[in-house]
C-alpha positions as CSV (number, residue, x, y, z in Angstrom):
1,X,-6.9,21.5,7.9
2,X,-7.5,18.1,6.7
3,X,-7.4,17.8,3.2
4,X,-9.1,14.1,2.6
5,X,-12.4,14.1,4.2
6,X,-13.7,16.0,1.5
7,X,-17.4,16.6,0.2
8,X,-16.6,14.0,-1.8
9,X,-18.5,13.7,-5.8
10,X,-21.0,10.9,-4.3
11,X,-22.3,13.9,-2.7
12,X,-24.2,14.7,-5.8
13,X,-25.7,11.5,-6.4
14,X,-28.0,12.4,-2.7
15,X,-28.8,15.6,-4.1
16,X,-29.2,15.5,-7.6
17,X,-33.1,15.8,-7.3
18,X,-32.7,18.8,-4.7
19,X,-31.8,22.1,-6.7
20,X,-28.7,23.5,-5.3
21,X,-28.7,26.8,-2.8
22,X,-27.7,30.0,-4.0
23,X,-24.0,30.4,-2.1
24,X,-24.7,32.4,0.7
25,X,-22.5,35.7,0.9
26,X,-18.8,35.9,2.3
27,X,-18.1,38.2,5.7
28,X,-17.3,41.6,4.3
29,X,-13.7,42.3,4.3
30,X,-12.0,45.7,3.8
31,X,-9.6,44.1,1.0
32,X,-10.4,42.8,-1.8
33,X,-7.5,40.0,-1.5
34,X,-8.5,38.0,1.5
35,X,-5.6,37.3,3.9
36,X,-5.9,34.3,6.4
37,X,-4.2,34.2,9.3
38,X,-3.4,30.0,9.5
39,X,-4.7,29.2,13.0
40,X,-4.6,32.6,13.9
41,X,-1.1,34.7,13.7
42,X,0.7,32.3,15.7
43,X,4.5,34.0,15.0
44,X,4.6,34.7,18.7
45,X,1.8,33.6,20.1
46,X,0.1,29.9,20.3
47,X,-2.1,29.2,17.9
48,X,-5.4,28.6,18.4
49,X,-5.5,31.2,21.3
50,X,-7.4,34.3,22.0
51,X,-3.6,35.8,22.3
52,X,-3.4,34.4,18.2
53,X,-6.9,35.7,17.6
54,X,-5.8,39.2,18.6
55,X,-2.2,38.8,16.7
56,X,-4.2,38.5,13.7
57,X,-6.6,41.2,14.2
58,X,-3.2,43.7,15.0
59,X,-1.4,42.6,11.7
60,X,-4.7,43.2,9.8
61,X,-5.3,39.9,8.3
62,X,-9.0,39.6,7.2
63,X,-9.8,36.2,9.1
64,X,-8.4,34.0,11.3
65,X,-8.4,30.4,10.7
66,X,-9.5,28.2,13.7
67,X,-9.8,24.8,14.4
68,X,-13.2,23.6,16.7
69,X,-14.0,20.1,18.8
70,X,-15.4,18.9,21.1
71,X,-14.7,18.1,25.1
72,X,-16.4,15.0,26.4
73,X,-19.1,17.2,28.3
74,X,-19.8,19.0,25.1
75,X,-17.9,22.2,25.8
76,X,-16.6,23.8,22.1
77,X,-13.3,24.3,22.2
78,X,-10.5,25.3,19.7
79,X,-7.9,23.0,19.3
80,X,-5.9,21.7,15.8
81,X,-5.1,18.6,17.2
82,X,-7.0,15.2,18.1
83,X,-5.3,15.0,21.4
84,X,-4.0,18.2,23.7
85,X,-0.6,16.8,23.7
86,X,1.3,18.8,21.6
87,X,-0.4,22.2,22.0
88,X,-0.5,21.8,26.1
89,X,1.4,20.1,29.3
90,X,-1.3,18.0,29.2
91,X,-2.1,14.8,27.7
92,X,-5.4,12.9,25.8
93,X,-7.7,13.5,23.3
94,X,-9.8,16.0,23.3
95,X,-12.6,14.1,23.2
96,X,-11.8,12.2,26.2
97,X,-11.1,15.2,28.4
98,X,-13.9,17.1,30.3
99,X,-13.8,21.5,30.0
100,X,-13.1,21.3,33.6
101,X,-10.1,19.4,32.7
102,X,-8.9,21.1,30.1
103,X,-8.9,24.3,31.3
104,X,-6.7,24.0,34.0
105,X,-4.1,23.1,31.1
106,X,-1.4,25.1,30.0
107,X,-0.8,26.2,26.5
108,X,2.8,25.7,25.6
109,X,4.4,28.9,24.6
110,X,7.5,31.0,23.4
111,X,7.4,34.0,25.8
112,X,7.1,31.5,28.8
113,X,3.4,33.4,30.0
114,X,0.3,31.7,30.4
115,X,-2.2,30.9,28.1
116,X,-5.2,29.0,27.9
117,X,-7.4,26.8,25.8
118,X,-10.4,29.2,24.6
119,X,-13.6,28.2,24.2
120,X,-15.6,28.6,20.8
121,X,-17.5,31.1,22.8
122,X,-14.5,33.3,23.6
123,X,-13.1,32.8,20.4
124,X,-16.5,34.8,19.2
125,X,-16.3,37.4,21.9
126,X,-12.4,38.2,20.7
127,X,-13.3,38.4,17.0
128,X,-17.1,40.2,16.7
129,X,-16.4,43.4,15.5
130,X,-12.7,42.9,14.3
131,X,-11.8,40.0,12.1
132,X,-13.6,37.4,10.8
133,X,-13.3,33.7,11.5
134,X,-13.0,30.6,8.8
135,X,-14.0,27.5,11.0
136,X,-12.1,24.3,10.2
137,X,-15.0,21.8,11.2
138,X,-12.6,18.9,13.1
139,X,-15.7,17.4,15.1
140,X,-18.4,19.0,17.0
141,X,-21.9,19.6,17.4
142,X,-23.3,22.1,14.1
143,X,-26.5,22.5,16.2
144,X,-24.3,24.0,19.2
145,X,-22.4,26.0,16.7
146,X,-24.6,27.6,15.3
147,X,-26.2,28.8,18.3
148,X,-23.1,29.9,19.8
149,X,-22.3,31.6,16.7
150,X,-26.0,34.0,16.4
151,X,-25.9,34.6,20.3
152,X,-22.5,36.2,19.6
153,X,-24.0,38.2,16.9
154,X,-21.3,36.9,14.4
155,X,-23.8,35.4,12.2
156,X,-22.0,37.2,9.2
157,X,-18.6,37.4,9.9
158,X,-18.0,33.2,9.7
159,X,-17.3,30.8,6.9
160,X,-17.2,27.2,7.8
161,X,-14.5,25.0,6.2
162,X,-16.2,21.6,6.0
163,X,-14.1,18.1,6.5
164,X,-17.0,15.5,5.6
165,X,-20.1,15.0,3.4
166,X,-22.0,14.6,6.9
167,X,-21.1,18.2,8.3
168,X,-22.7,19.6,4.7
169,X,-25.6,18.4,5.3
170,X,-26.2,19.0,8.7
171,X,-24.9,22.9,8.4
172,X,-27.5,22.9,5.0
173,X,-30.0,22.2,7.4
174,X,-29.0,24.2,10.6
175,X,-28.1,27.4,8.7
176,X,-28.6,27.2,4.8
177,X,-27.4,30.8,5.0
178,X,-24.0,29.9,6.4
179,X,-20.8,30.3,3.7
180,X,-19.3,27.2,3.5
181,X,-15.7,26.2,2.3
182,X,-14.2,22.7,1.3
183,X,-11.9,21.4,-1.0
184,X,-12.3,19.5,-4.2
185,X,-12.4,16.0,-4.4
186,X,-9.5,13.9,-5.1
187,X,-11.7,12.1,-8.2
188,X,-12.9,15.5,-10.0
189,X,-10.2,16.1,-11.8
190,X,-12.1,17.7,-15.3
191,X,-13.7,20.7,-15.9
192,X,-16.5,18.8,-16.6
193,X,-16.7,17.2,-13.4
194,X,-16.3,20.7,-11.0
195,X,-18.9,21.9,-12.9
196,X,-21.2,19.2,-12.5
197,X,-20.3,19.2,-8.5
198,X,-20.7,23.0,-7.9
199,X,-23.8,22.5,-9.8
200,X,-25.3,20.4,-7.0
201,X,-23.8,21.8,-4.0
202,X,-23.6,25.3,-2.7
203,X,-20.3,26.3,-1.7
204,X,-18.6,30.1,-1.5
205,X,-15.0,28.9,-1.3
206,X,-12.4,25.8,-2.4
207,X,-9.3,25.7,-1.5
208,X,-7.3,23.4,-3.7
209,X,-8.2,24.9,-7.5
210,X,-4.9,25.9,-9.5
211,X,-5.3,24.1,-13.3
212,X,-6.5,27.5,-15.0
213,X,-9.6,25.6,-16.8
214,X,-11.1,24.4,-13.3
215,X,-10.7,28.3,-12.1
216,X,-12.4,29.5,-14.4
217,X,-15.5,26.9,-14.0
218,X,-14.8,27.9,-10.1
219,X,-15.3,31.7,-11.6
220,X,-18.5,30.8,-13.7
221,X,-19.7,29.8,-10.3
222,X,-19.1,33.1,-8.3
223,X,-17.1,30.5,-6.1
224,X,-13.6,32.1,-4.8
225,X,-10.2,30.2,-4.2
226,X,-8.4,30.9,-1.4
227,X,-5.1,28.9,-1.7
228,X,-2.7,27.3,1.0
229,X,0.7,29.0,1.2
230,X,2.0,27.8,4.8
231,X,5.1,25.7,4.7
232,X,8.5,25.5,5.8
233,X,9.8,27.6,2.8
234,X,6.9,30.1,2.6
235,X,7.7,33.3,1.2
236,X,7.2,35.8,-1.7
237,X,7.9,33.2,-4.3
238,X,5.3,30.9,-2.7
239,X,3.4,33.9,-2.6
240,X,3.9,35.3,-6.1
241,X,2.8,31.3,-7.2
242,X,-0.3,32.0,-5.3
243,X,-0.8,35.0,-7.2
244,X,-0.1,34.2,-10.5
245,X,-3.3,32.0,-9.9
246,X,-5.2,35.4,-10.1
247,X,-7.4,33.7,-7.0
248,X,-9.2,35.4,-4.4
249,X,-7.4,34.5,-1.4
250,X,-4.3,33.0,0.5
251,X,-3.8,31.3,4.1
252,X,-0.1,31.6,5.5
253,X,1.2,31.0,8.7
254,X,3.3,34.5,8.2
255,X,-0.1,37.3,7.9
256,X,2.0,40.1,8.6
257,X,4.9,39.8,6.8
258,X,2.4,38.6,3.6
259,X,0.1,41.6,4.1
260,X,3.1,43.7,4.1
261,X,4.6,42.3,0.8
262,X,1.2,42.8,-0.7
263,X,1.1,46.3,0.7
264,X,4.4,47.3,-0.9
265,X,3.4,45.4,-4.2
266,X,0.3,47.1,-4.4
267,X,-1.1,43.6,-4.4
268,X,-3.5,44.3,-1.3
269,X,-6.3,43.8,-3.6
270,X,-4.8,41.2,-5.6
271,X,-3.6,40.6,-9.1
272,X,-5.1,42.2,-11.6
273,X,-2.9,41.0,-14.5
274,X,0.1,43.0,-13.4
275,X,3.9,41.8,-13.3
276,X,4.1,40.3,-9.6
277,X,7.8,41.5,-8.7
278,X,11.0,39.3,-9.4
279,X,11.6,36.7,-6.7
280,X,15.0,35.6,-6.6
281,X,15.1,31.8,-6.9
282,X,15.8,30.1,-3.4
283,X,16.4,27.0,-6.0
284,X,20.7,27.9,-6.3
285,X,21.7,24.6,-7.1
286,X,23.1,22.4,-9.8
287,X,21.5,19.4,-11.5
288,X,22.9,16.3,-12.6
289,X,20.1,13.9,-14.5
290,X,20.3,10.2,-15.4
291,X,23.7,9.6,-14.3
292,X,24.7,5.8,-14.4
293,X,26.0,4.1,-11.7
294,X,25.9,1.1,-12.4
295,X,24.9,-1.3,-15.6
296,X,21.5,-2.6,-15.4
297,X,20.2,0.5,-18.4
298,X,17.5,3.1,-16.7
299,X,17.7,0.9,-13.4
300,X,20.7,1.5,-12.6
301,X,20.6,5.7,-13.1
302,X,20.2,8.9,-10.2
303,X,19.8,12.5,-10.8
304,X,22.2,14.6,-8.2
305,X,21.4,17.9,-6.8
306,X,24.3,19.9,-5.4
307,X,24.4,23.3,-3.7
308,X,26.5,26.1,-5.7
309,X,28.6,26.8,-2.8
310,X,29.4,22.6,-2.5
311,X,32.5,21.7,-0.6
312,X,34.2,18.7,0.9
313,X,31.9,19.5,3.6
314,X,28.5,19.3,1.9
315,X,26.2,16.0,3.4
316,X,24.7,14.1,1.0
317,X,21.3,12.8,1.7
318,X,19.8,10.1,-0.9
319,X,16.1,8.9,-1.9
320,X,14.6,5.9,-2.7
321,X,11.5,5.4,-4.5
322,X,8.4,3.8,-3.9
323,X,6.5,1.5,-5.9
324,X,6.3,-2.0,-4.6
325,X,9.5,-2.9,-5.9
326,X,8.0,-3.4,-9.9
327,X,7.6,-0.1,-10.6
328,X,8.1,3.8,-9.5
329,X,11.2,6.1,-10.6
330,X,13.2,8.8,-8.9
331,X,11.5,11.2,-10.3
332,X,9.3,11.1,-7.4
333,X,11.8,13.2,-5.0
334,X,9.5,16.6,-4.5
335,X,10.9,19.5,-6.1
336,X,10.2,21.6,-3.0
337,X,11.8,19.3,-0.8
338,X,14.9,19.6,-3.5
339,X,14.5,23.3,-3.9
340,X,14.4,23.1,0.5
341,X,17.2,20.4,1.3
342,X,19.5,21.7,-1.6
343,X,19.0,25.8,-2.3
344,X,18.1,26.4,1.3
345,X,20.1,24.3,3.4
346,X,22.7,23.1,1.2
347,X,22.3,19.2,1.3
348,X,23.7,17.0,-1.6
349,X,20.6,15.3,-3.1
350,X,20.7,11.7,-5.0
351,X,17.7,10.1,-5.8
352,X,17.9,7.0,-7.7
353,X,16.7,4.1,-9.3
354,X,17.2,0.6,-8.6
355,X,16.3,-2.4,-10.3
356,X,12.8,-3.6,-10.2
357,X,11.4,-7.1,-10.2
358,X,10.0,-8.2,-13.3
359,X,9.2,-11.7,-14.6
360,X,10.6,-13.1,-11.7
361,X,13.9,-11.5,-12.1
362,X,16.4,-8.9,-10.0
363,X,14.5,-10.8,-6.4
364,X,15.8,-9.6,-3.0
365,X,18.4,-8.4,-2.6
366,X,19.3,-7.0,-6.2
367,X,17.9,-3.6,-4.7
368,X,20.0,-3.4,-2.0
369,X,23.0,-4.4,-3.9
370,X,22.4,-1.3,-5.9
371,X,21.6,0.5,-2.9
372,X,25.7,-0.5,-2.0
373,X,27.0,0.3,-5.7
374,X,25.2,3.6,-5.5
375,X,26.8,4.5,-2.5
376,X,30.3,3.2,-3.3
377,X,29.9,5.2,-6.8
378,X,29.1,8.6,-5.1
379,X,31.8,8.3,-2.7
380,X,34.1,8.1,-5.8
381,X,33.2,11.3,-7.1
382,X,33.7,13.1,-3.5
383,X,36.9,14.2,-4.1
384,X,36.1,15.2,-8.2
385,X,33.1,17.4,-7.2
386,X,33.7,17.6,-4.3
387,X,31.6,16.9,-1.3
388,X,31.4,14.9,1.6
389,X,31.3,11.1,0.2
390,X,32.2,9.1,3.9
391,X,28.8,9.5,5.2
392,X,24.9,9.9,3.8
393,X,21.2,9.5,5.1
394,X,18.8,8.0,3.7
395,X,14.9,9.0,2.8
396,X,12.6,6.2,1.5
397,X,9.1,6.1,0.2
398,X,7.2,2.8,1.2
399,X,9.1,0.1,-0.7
400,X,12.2,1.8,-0.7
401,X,11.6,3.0,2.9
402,X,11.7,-0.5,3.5
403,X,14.9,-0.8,1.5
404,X,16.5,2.8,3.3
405,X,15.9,0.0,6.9
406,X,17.0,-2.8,5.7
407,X,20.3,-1.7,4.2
408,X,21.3,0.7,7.5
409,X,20.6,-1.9,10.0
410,X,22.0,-5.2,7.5
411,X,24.6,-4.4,4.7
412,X,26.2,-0.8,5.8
413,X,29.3,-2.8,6.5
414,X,31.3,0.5,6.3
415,X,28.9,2.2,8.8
416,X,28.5,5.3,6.6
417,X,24.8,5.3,7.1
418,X,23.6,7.7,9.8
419,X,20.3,8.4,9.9
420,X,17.0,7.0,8.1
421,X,13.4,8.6,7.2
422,X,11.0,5.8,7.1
423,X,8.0,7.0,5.3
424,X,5.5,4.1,5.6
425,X,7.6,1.3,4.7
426,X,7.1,-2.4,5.9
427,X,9.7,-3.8,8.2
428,X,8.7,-7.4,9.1
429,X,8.1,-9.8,6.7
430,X,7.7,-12.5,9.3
431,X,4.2,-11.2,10.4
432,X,1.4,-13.9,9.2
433,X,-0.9,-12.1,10.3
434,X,-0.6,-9.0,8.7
435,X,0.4,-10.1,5.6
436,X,-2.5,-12.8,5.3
437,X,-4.7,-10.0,5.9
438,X,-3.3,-7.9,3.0
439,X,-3.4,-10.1,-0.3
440,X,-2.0,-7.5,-2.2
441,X,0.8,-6.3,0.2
442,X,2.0,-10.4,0.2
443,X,1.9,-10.8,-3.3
444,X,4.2,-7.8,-3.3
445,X,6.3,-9.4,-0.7
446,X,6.2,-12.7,-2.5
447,X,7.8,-11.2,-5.8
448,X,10.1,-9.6,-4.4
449,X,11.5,-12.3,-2.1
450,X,10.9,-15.4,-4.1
451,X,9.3,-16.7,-1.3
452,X,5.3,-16.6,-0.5
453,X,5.8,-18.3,3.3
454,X,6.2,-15.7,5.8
455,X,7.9,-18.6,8.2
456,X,10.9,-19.3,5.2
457,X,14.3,-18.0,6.2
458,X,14.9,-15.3,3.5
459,X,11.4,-13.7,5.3
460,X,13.5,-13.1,8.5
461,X,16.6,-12.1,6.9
462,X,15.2,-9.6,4.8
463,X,12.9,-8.1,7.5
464,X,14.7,-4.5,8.6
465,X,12.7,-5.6,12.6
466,X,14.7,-8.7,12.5
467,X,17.8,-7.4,11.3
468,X,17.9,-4.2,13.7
469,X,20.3,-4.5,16.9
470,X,21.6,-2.6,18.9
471,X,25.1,-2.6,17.1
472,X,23.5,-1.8,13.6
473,X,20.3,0.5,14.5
474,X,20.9,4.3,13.6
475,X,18.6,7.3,14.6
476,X,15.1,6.7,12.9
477,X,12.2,8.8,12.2
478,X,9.2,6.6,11.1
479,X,5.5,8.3,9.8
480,X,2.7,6.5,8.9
481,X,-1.1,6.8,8.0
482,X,-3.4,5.4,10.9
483,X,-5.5,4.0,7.8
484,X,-2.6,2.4,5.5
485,X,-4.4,-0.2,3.4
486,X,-1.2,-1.5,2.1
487,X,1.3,-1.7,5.1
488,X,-0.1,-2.3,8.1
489,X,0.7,0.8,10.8
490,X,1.6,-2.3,13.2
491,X,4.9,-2.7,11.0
492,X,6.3,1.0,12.1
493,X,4.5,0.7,15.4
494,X,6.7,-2.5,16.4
495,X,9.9,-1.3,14.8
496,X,9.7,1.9,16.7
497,X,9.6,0.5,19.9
498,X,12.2,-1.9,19.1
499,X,14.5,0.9,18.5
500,X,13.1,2.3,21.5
501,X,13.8,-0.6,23.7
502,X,17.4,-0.6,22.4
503,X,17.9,3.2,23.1
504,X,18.5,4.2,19.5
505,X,17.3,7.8,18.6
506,X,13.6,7.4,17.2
507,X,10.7,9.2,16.3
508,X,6.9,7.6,15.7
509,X,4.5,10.5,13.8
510,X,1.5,8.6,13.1
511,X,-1.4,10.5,11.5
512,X,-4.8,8.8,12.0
513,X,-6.9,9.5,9.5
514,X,-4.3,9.2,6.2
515,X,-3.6,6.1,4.2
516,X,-1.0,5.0,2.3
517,X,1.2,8.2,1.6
518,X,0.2,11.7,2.8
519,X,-2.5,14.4,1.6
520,X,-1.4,17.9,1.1
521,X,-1.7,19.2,4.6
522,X,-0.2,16.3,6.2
523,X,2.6,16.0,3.5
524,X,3.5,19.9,4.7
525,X,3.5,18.4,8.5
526,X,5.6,15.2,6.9
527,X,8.2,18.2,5.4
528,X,8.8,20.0,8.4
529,X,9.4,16.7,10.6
530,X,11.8,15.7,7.9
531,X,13.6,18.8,8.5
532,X,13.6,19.5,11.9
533,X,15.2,15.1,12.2
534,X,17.6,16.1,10.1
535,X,19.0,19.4,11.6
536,X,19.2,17.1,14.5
537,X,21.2,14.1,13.3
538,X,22.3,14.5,9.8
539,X,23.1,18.6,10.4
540,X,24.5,19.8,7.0
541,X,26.4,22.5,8.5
């Protein structure tokens, strides 16, 4: 689901002289904890398939989540994804591709069989009766919809998750009794501030509610919270998190396995203020904070995270932070990707600090000389610890992405570098036309350089494009928001088909609609990229 394309709080301003609908009623379930089934059970089956749909209704989840557009002849189909690419042997958007097209596509599988993309129509067919359906709006027609959904006769067993301002006006309209579902604005953040929204718009579920003082406005509403719990790591401790919420509801990409831990919990119906069972922490590692490396105070500090089972073996993967060089911290690193790289898969973790630019002092290339003396520093504790010191990857955030590039590909003299994750980072200084476009993003640049001219020397040197060849390049996985205010999505676009022209190991996951960094449902996409690159070419094992 897309997280960003909320109702947004501006919403309210058009409808602050229309009273607010009474929330029309939920589908009827059997439990009183609803279960989703995250595009349908898709364990085995494909999601978004009639196969999925059926999955779901056999593991007794109460809906199943499904994703709708639209074909370029109108057809309603159900497909996560912009483009068919991923899902099918195909290739496009969806948009682009007619029904006859897309049907003769087929859906990638596990078992090998065939499977198709459904229509909206046989999606109905497969659920009326059985489960119910929560609809993530991606783009298509409400009108058509709706129609479809009361010639199915499945008028009550659908709630419509909603992904702009535009769709809640238009499903208002079409079918004011229709349940609708969205998440909570990024800028109501108060109390104060949910109330005032749910007090203008009529909504039966939100998705993104955990501070305890916004449930229990959400409650005063009669509005339910049914909470994410698919990732990588999901399991009864992300489950017992969900719980200890005391919401109404959880989406998982593992239904059956879920229902059957609230089954044996007696948690079926939820939590009712009882002890949720002990969950053995997945988190078995040791912490080392503020450890100095070098002697610049705070800037030159990292916090280590090391497996309990460490050996001379044990990779060591280290983050840099974001902040446009004059401000961020390591703190930054996710816990959950610690808790995942660290408890789970036994990495070494070292995120650190390095110094920042301030009142034209510590300019390029202070960073990347502590980006050297932080390596050199955890090598010499290999042997103490131990772990394996002659080798690392490295993860940066945006301006330490950059600085992850530009020290593999132009001061890793000892080549122990062997992998980078680039997430949104700039990589060419050089480019005029960007940067002329982007005050802020070249005053950034500026600082940190010295240098304001994007044609001066130090421009090229420092840029990670320029300073890739084919001798220094190493396998890397670059993301980046279609929308990036900041750094242009031209700067990974260009260095990814650089390393692709010189046949280094690359990866380009580019998600349209996010800006600079990642909202909640693409930051769980971002995660299990992250992971599946680095089983590849930085295994720990």
């Amino acid at each position: 689901m897309m997280k960003h394309l909320f109702i947004f709080a501006g919403a309210c301003l058009l409808m602050q002289n229309t009273l607010a609908q009474q929330a029309a009623l939920l589908p009827a379930t059997k439990n009183k904890f609803v279960v989703v089934a995250h595009r349908g059970n898709h364990v085995d089956m494909p999601e978004n398939t009639v196969a999925a749909i059926a999955a779901t209704i056999q593991c007794g989840a109460d809906y199943a989540e499904l994703d709708l557009r639209t074909t370029k002849d109108g057809q309603l189909v159900l497909m996560h994804d912009a483009t068919v690419d991923r899902m099918t042997n195909g290739k496009g958007k969806v948009a682009d591709l007619t029904w006859a097209e897309i049907k003769q596509l087929k859906v990638n599988s596990k078992d090998g069989k065939d499977y198709h993309v459904p229509t909206f129509a046989e999606a109905l067919r497969a659920s009326k009766g059985k489960v119910n359906i929560y609809l993530d709006f991606k783009e298509a027609d409400v009108a058509e919809a709706w129609k479809q959904i009361q010639a199915a006769g499945m008028e009550k067993q659908v709630v419509v998750y909603l992904n702009s301002r535009q769709q809640y006006k238009s499903w208002r309209a079409a079918a004011p009794q229709m349940p609708l579902m969205t998440s909570v604005p990024e800028e109501v953040t108060t109390p104060a501030q949910l109330n005032y929204l749910l007090n203008n718009i009529s909504i039966a579920v939100l998705d993104n509610v955990t501070d305890s003082a916004m449930l229990a406005v959400a409650r005063q509403h009669g509005v339910s919270i049914w909470l994410d719990a698919q990732t990588p790591a999901e399991g009864p401790a992300t489950w017992n998190a969900v719980l200890s919420k005391g919401v109404q509801g959880m989406q998982s990409d593992h239904p059956e396995a879920l229902i059957s831990y609230l089954k044996k919990n007696n948690l079926r119906d939820g939590n009712n203020g009882t002890a949720l069972p002990t969950v053995a922490s997945s988190a078995n590692y040791m912490t080392l904070r503020h450890v100095p490396y070098g002697d610049a105070g705070e800037d030159n500090t990292l916090d280590a995270y090391l497996p309990e089972n460490h050996s001379p073996a044990t990779k060591i993967i280290v983050y840099l932070h974001g902040g446009g060089w004059t401000g961020g911290d390591k703190k930054e690193f996710p816990k959950q990707l610690i808790d995942e790289l660290v408890g789970k898969l036994h990495y070494g973790v070292v995120s650190m600090n390095y110094r920042l630019v301030r009142d034209h002092q510590n300019i390029y290339p202070a960073q990347l000389d502590d980006v050297k003396k932080a390596l050199a520093f955890i090598s010499s504790k290999s042997g103490k610890l131990p772990f394996d010191g002659s080798q690392f990857a490295l993860i940066g955030g945006s301006a330490g992405a950059y600085l992850a590039m530009q020290y593999a590909y132009a001061c890793d003299s000892l080549r122990q570098v062997k992998t980078v994750v680039d997430l949104w980072g700039p990589t060419d200084f050089t480019d005029k036309k960007v940067r002329q476009e982007n005050k802020d993003a070249d005053e950034k640049v500026a600082r940190l350089l010295g240098e304001s001219d994007p044609a001066a020397k130090i421009a090229f040197d420092a840029s990670p494009y320029h300073q890739l060849t084919k001798a220094s390049g190493v396998p890397t996985i670059l993301f980046h928001g279609g929308q990036d205010p900041l750094v242009d999505v031209s700067q990974a676009k260009k260095l990814h088909d650089k390393l692709t022209l010189l046949h280094i190991p690359t990866q380009f996951e580019l998600y349209p609609a996010e800006k600079h960094g990642m909202g909640l449902t693409a930051s769980m996409d971002v995660f299990a990229k992250v992971i599946s690159w680095l089983k590849q070419y930085y295994p720990a094992e």
